[in-house]
N, C-alpha and C positions, 0 to 999 in steps of 0.2 A: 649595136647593142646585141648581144648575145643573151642567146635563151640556152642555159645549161640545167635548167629545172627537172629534167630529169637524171641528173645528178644526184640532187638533194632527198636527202632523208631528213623526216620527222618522227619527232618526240613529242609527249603531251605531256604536262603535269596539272595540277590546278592552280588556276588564278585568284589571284587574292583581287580585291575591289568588287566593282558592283556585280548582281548577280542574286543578291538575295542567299536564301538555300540551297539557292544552284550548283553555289559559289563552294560550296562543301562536299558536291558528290559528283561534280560532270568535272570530266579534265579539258579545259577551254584554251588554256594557256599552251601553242604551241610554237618547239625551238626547232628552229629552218640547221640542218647541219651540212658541209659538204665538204670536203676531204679537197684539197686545192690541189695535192702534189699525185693523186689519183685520177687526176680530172681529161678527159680525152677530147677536151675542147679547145683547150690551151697549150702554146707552144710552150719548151721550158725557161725561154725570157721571161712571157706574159707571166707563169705561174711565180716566177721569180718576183716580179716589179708587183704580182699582188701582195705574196708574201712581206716584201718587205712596207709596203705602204697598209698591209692592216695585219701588222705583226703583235698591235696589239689585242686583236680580236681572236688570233688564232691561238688556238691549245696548244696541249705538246704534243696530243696528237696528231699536229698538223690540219686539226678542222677548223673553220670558219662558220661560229657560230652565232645567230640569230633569234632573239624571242621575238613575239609578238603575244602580247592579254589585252588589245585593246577592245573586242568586241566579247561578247556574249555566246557568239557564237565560235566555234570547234575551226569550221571551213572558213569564214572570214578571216579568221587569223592564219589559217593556214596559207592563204593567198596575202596577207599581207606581208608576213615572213619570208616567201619567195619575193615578192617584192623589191623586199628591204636587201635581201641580201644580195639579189643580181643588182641593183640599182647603185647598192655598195662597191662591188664587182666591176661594175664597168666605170665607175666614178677612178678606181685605182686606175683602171689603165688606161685613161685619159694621158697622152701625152702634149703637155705645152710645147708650144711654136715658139723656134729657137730666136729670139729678137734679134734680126740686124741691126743693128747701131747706122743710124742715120749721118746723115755730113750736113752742115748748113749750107745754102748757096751762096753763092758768090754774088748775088746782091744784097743778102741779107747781110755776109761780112763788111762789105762797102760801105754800107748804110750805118753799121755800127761803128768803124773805124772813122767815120766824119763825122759822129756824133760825141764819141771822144775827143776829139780833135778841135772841135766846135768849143766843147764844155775845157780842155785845157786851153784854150785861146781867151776864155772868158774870167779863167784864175789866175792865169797870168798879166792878165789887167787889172784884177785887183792888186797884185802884190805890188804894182808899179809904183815907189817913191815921188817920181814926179809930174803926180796927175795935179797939183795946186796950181 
């Protein structure tokens, strides 16, 4: 997990929800911004593989951007916007584990193959004309 938080730039505007008349004059609501293909953190695969996995978050300017209005508070939000957006960040370059394809055993086919064999021995007895 990478900490690139000093990356990021903030913005403030005002939040709409609770807050009262707060809510009208204090700018609470802050947007986490960080420029991906500026980044000195990341090699240019990485900046690559985020690009394309939150290509619909970034602008045209190439930023990756984040709100946060959940709290009241200016600084809470500003730490949960860093949050959101490294958490986001390293989510992208998560790389899955390439699954090798497994082979059954060789007793497991065994077992199978006489249980077919079993079950065709037991329809070919029905079909028999001269069981009377």
């Amino acid at each position: 997990m990478r900490d690139f938080s000093s990356e990021l730039k903030y913005r403030t505007a005002r939040s709409s929800g609770k807050g009262g008349q707060n809510v009208n004059k204090v700018e609470t609501m802050v947007e986490a911004v960080w420029n991906v293909q500026n980044s000195q953190f990341f090699t240019e695969e990485q900046k690559k593989r985020i690009s394309v996995k939150l290509f619909n978050r970034i602008n045209k300017e190439g930023e990756l951007l984040v709100r946060s209005s959940e709290s009241r508070s200016q600084y809470e939000n500003k730490r949960s916007a860093e949050k959101k957006i490294i958490e986001l960040v390293n989510r992208a370059l998560y790389v899955p584990k390439v699954r090798k394809p497994s082979f059954p055993t060789q007793t497991s086919v065994e077992k199978r193959l006489t249980h077919k064999k079993k079950i065709s021995e037991i329809k070919k007895m029905r079909n028999n004309k001269n069981w009377y």
